[in-house]
C-alpha positions as CSV (number, residue, x, y, z in Angstrom):
1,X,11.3,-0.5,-16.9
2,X,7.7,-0.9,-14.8
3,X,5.4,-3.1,-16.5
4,X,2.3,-2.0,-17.7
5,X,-0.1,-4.1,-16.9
6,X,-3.5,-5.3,-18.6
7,X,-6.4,-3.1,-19.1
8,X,-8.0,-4.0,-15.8
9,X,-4.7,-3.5,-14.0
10,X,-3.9,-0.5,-15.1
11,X,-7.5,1.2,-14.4
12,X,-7.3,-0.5,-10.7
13,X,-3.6,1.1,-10.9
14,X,-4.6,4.5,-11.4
15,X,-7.7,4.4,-9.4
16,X,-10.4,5.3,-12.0
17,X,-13.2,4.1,-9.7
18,X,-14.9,1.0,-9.9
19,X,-12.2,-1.1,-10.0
20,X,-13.2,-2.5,-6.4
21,X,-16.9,-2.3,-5.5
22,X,-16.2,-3.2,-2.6
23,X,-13.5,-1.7,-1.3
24,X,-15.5,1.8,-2.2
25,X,-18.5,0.6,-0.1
26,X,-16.7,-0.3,3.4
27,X,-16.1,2.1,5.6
28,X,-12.4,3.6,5.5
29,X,-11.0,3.8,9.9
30,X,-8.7,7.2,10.2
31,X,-6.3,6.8,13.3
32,X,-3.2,9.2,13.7
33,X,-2.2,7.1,16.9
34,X,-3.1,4.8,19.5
35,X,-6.3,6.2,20.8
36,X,-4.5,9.6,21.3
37,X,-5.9,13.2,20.3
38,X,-4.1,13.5,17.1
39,X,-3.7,17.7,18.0
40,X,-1.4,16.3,20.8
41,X,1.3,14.5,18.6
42,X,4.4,16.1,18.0
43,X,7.8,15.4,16.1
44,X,9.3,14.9,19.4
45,X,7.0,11.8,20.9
46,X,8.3,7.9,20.2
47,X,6.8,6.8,17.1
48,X,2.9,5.3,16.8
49,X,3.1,1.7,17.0
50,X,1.0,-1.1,15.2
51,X,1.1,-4.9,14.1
52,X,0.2,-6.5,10.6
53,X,0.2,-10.4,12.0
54,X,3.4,-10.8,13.9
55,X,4.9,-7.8,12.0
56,X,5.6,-4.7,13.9
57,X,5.9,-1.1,12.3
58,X,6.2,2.8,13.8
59,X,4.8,5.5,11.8
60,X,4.8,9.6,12.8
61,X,1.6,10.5,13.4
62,X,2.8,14.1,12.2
63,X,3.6,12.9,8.9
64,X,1.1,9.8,8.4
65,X,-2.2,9.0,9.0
66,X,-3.4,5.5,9.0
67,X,-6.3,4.0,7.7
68,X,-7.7,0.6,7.0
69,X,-8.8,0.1,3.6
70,X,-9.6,-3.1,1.4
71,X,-6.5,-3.6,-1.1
72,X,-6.9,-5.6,-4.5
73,X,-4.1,-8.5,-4.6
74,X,-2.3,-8.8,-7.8
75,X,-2.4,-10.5,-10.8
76,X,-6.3,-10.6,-11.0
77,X,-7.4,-7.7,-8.8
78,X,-10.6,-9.6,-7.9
79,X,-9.5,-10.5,-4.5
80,X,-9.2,-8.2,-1.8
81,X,-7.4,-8.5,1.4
82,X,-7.9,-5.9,4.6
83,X,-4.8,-3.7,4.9
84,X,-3.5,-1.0,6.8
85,X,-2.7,1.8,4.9
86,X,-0.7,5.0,5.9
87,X,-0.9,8.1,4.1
88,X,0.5,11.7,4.3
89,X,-1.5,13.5,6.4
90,X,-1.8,16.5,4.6
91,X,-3.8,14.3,2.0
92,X,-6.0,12.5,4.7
93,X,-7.3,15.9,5.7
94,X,-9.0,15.9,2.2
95,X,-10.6,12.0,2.6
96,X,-14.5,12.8,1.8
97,X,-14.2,15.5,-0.5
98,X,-14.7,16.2,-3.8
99,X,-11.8,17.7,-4.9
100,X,-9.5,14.7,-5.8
101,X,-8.4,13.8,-9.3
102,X,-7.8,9.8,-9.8
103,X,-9.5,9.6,-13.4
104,X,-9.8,12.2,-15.7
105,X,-8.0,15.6,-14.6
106,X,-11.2,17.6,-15.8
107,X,-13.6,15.5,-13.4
108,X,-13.1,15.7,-9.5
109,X,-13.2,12.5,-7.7
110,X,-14.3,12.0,-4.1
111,X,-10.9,11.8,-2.3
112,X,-10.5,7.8,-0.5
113,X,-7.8,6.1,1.2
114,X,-7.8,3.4,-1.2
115,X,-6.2,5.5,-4.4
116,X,-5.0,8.1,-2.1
117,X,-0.2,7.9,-2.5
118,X,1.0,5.6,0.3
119,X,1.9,2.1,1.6
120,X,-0.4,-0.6,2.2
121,X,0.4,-3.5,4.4
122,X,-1.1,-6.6,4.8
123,X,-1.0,-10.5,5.9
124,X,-1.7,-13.0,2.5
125,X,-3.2,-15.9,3.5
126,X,-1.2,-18.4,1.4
127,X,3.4,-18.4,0.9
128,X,5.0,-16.8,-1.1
129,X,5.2,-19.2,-3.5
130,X,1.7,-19.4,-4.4
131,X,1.7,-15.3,-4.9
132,X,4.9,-15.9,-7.7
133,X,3.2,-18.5,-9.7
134,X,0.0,-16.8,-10.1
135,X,1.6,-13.6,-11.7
136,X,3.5,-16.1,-13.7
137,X,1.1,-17.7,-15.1
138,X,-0.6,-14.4,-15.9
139,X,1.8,-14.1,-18.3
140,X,4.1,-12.0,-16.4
141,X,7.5,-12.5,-17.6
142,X,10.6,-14.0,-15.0
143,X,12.4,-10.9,-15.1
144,X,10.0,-8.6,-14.1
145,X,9.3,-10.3,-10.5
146,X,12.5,-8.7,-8.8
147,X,14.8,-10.0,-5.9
148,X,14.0,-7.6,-2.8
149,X,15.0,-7.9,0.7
150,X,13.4,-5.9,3.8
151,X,14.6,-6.1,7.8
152,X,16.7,-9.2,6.9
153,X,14.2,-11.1,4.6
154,X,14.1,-12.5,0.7
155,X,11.3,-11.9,-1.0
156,X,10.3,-10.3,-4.5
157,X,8.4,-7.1,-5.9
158,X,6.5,-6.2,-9.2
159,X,5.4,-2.7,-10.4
160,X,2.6,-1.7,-12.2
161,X,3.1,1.7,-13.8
162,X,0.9,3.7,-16.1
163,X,2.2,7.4,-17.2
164,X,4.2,8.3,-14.2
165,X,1.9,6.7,-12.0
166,X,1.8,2.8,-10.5
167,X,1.8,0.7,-7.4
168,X,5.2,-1.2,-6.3
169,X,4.3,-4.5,-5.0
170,X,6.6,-6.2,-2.8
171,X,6.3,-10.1,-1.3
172,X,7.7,-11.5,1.3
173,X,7.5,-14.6,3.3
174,X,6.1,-14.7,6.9
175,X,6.3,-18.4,8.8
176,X,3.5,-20.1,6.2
177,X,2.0,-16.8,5.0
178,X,3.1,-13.6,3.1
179,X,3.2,-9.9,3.7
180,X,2.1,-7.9,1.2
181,X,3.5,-4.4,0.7
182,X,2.0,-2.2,-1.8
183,X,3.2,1.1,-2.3
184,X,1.2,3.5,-4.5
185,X,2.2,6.6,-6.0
186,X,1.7,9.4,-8.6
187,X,5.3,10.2,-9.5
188,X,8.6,9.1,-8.8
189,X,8.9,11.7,-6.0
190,X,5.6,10.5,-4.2
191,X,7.4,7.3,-4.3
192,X,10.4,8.3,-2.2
193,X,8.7,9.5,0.9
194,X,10.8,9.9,3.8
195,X,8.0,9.1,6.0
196,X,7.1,6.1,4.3
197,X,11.0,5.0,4.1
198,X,11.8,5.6,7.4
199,X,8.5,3.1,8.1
200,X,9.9,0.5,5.6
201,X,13.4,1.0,7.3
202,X,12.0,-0.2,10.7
203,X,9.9,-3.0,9.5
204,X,10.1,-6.1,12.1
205,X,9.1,-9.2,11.5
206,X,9.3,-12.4,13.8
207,X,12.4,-12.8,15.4
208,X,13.6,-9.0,14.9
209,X,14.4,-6.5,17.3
């Protein structure tokens, strides 16, 4: 089962505001493509193309948007890292308004990027190894810190989950560095979208095709 992090986690988790002051202040970049009209795209065209470091990903501009948000790194949350983020873009349409639910269900939120379901990517600046012994030593036990492997490389995940909801966390080792993949969702379904899988499925790092 997930583990259900400290206090501070778990409100970061679930996006009950100001968990990251900072990442609420900077200014969230929508693209559904490389410079395109968005109203052109359609399910037909080669996927949109982008980079995080020497990592290359495709996305369907139909299905995702993508934005560029600032993402809290686990174990302490404090430090945040810029990260592209791609979300459905049926969600993205509602970015700005008040009509989102992240706290309490009886209080409307304004609807960001940042706690909006959807992956996260981004470039750590330290290995791998550095990443594991920090949630170690926050008292996170072994056998929670997974064996996971994506587009040919060994790495680990964690989850954070709080009723239903939680963020999957997966590491994995880039030359001297470590790319962060942070998946957030609201239910089990959210977690398993095919958009978002087939973006994970064609993840390539150095050295791939």
């Amino acid at each position: 089962m997930c583990r259900t992090v400290k206090l501070l986690g778990v409100a970061c988790l679930v996006g009950v505001g100001a968990c990251s002051d900072q990442a609420q202040r900077e200014p969230v970049t929508l693209s559904s493509g490389s410079g395109s009209d968005p109203g052109t795209a359609s399910s037909q065209d080669a996927p949109t193309r982008g980079q995080i470091g020497q990592v290359q990903y495709g996305f369907d501009p139909t299905r995702l948007t993508r934005a560029e948000i600032q993402l809290p790194v686990p174990p302490s949350y404090e430090q945040t890292v810029w990260a592209t983020k791609l979300i459905p873009t049926a969600r993205a349409e509602e970015l700005g308004e008040d009509v989102c639910h992240y706290g309490e269900p009886a209080e409307n939120d304004i609807c960001t990027a940042e706690f909006e379901d959807g992956l996260a990517m981004a470039l750590l600046e330290r290995p791998i190894g550095d990443y594991r012994r920090a949630l170690l030593d926050d008292d996170i036990a072994p056998s929670e810190l997974r064996p996971d492997r994506i587009a040919g490389i060994d790495g680990f995940s964690f989850s954070a989950q709080a009723e239903g909801a939680g963020i999957r966390y997966r590491f994995f080792p880039i030359s001297e560095r470590t790319l962060l993949l942070a998946l957030r969702f609201s239910n089990q379904q959210d977690a398993s979208n095919p958009a978002i899988r087939d973006v994970l499925e064609n993840l390539s790092p150095p050295g791939k095709s």
